[in-house]
N, C-alpha and C positions, 0 to 999 in steps of 0.2 A: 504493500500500500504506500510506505513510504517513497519505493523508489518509483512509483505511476505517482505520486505527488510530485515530486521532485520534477520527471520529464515533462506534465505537464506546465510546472513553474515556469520551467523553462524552456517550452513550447511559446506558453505568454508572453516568455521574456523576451526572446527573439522576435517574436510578433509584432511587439509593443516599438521593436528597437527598428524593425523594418519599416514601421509606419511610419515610424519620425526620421525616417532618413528621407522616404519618398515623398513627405511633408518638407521636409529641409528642399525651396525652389534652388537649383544653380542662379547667383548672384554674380553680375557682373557690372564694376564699376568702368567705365570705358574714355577714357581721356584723349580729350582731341583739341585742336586748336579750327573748327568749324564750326564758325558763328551766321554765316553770311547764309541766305536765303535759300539760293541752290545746294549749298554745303547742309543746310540743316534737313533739306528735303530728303537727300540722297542719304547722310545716316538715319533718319527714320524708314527707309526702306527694310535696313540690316537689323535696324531695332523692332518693328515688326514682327520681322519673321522669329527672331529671337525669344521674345514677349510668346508668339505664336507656336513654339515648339518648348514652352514652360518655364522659359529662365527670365530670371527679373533684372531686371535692366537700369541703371544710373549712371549718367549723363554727369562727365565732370569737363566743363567746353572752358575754354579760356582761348579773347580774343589774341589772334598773331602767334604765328610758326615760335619766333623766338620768343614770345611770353611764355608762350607755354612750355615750352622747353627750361626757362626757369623755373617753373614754379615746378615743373616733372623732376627736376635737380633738388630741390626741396624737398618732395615726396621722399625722394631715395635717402637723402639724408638722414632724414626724422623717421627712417624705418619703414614708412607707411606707403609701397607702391599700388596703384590701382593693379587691375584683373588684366588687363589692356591698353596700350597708349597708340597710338596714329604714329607713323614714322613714316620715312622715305626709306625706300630699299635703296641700299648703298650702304657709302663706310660708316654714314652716320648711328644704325645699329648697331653695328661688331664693336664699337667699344660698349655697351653692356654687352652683350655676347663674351667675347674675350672676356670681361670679369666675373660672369657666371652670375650676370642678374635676370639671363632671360629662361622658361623654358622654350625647349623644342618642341614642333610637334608633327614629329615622322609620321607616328602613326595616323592621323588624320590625314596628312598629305599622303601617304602609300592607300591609304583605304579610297580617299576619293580621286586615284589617280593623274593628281597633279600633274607630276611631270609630263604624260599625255595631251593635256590640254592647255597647257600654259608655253609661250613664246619662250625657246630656250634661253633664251641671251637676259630674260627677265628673271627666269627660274634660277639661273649659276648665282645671280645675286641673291635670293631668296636663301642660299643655304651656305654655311659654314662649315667650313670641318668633317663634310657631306652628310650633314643635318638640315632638315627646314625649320625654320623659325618665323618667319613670317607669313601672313597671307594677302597677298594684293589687292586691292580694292578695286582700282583700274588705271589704265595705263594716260597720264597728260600732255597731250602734245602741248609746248612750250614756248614756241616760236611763232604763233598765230598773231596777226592783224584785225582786229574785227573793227568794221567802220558802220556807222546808220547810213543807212542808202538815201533817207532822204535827206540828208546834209550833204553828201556825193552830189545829190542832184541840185540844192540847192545851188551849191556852189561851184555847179555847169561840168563835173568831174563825172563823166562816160562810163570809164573802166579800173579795174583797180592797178595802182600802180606795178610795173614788171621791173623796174629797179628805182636806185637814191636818187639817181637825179626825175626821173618823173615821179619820184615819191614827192621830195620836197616842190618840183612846180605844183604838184596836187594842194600841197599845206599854203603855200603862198594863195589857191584860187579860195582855200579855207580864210583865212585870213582876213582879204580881201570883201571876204562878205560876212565880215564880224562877227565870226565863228571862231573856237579854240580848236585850231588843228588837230594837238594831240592832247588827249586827255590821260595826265604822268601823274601815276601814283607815285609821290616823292618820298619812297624809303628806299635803304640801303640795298631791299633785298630784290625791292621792285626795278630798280636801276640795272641790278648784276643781269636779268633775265633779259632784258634790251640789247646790250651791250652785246651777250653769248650771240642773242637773233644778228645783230650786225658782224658781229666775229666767225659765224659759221657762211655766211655770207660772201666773206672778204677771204676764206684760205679755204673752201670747203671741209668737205666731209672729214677726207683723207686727214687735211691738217689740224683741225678741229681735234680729232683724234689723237693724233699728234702732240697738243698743245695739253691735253688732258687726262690721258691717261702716257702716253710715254714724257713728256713734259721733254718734247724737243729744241734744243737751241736753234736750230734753225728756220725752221718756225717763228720760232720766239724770235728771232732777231730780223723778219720777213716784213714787206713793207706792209703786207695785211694789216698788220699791229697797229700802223701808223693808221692808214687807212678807217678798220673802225673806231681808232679813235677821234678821228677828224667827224666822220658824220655822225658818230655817238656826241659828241659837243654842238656840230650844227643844229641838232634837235632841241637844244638849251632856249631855243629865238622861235620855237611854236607852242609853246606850254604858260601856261595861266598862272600867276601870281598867288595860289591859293595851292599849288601842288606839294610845296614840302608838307612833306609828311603825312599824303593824305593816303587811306587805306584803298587797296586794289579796287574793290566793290565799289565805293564812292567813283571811282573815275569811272567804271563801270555804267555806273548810272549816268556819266554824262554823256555817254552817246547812247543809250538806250531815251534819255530825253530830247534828243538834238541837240545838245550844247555843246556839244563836240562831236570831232569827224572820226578820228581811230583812237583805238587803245592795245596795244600791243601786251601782251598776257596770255597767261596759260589757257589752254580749254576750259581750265574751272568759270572764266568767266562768264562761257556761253549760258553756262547755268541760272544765271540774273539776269539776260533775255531771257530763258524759258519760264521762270521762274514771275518774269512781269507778261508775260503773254506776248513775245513777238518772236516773229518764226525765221528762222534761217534760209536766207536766199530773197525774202518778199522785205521783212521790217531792217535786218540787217547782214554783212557779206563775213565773210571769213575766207582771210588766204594766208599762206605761210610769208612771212616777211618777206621785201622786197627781195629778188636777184638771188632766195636763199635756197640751194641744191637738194635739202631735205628737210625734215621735222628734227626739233629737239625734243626728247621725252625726259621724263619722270615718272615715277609710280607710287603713291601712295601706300600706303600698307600699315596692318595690325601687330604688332610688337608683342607678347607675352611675359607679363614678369612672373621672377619666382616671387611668392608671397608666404610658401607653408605651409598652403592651406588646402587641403582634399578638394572642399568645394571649391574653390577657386582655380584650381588645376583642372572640373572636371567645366564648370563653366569656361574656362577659354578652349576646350577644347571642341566645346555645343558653337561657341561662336567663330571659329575657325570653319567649319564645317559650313554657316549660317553665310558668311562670308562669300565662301566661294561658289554658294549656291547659284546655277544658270539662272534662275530667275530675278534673285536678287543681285547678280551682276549687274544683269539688264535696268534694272530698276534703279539702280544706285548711279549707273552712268549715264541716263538719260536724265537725272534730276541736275547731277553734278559737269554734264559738258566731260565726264571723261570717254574714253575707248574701255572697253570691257577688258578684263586680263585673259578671260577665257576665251580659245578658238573655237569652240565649238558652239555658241549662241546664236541665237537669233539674230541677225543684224537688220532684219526690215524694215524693224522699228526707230530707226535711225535717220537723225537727217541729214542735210547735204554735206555741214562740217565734218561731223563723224565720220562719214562715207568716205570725205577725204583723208581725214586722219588714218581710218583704215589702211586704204590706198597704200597710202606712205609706210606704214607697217609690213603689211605683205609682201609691196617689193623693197623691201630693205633699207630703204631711205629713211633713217633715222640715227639718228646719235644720242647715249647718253650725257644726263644735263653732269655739270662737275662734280657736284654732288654725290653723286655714285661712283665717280670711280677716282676721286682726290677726300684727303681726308679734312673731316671738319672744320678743322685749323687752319688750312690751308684755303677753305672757302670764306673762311669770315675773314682771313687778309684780304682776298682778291676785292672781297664785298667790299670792303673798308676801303681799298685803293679807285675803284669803281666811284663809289657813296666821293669822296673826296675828290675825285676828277672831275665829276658834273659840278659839284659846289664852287670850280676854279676856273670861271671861263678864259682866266690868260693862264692857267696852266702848257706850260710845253711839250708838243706833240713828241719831239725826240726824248725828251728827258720823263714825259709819261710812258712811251713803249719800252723802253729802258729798267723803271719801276714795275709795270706788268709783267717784264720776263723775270727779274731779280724776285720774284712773288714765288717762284719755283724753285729756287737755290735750294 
């Protein structure tokens, strides 16, 4: 009797212990630096689906790439990392990686056969030590122009410009009809992505390459150098007295109001036309920068820290999974103006930028941004050299290509 007591206790007990674990929801807090309109659409797609296969979900959003990256510095200090942080695939991860703040997670990527579906060149980033640890969100082309068409027409501009010099006669007919040419988000990091559009421009693909992952002197020491930095400073005499410091999205908004003619930005921007109701191709245009031989990319992606914690281990592994869902790709880069990471989705549902950025993907026309393949360090010099070259219109064109290439020593 005693021992039919006992198994039953502990029939109970186990009972009791299995409920409360299936009662205990996977909890995940998810940190990101997506505040902006199209940004918040497109993570509520992943939060959705999340929410929708039982896991609870909290939003820790901090405006700007580099705020949040402080205050993510903060967390780790004081102990306290979230379940998940937004990163960019490149060097920027592998230092947590190398210190062993992140986990891995193979086995979600072997079960939903990642490496099949994902563009190899994005995937070799994704993993370390030949582990994955990240999951991509979708791929941003970098180097796009988007202009209001009807500020193009207002101000008698046809077609879109096919290089600098019929770029800048375009911003002069801008001008001229008391319109802001370009609308310059005036920060450091908005500057650097101009600069790359004109630098891939001035030495192509090949040297671009070159300048950035083998960090060639010759190159480096090439008139290209000079080159984007001359029409990188001509750009200084089209931009409106209100740009320093103003955030991407805000300029964003001024050609989606007609107060300005382009803004040159990543695809995320498309996402705030979609996002206010205007369609690509009818309300406004997208081409890759003037005279520029292909796309620059970026890719977004979900980070995993260690925390500890069982649940929290099993919740990033539900939102890993929620991630790279075909659906919510699709859903997530149609909110956000990105290209999907997965080849095998639907692309119907796409419109004519996408379509191009595809393009450019497929046949191999692209480069990545520096980010990816220089380290941290070496991007917030270059930023910093960039940021202080715009600020100095009698800065020296020789003694500025000079300072860009010594940025590589």
């Amino acid at each position: 009797m005693k021992k039919t007591m006992i198994l039953l206790a502990g029939t109970v007990l186990l009972g009791s212990i299995g409920l409360a674990q299936a009662a205990e929801k996977l909890k995940a807090e998810v940190f990101t630096s997506w505040t902006s309109g199209g940004e918040g659409r497109a993570l509520e797609a992943i939060k959705k689906e999340f929410e929708k296969r039982g896991g609870v979900w909290e939003s820790s959003t901090i405006a700007g790439f580099e705020n949040a990256n402080a205050a993510f510095q903060n967390r780790l200090v004081a102990g306290d990392p979230p379940t998940a942080k937004q990163v960019v695939v490149g060097k920027d991860p592998a230092e947590f990686i190398e210190q062993g703040l992140m986990n891995p997670i193979d086995d979600v990527g072997a079960a939903g056969k990642w490496k099949d579906v994902l563009p190899k060149a994005l995937y070799d980033y994704m993993t370390y030590d030949g582990k994955v640890y990240l999951t991509p969100t979708g791929i941003h082309g970098e180097s796009w122009m988007f202009y209001s068409k009807d500020v193009f027409s207002k101000a008698g501009i046809a077609e879109e410009p096919k290089d600098w010099d019929a770029f800048f006669a375009d911003m002069d007919k801008l001008k001229a009809a008391g319109l802001i040419p370009i609308a310059w988000g005036g920060q450091a990091w908005q500057e650097a992505k101009v600069f790359n559009m004109i630098l891939l421009s001035q030495v192509g693909m090949d040297g671009f390459m070159k300048i950035y992952a083998d960090q060639d002197k010759t190159v480096l020491a090439s008139d290209g150098i000079k080159k984007t930095l001359e029409i990188f400073g001509k750009m200084r005499g089209y931009v409106d007295e209100g740009a320093p410091g103003r955030n991407w999205n805000d300029a964003t908004a001024m050609v989606i109001t007609g107060k300005a003619g382009v803004q040159f930005m990543g695809d995320w921007a498309k996402g705030e036309f979609t996002a206010a109701g205007k369609v690509a191709g009818k309300d406004f245009g997208c081409a890759i920068s003037p005279a520029s031989p292909g796309l620059i990319y970026i890719a977004d992606a979900f980070g995993y820290l260690k925390t500890n914690d069982p649940n929290q281990d099993a919740a990033q592994k539900l939102l890993a999974e929620v991630v790279m869902g075909p659906a919510v790709q699709v859903e997530f880069s149609l909110n956000k103006g990105s290209i999907p990471t997965r080849t095998d989705i639907d692309k119907s549902k796409f419109d004519i930028c996408t379509q191009k950025g595809m393009t450019y993907l497929s046949e191999g026309k692209i480069v990545p941004e520096q980010a990816i393949t220089i380290t941290p360090q070496q991007v917030g010099t270059l930023t910093d050299f960039i940021d202080e070259f715009w600020a100095n219109p009698s800065a020296d064109i020789d003694a500025s290509a000079a300072q860009f290439a010594a940025a590589f020593e």
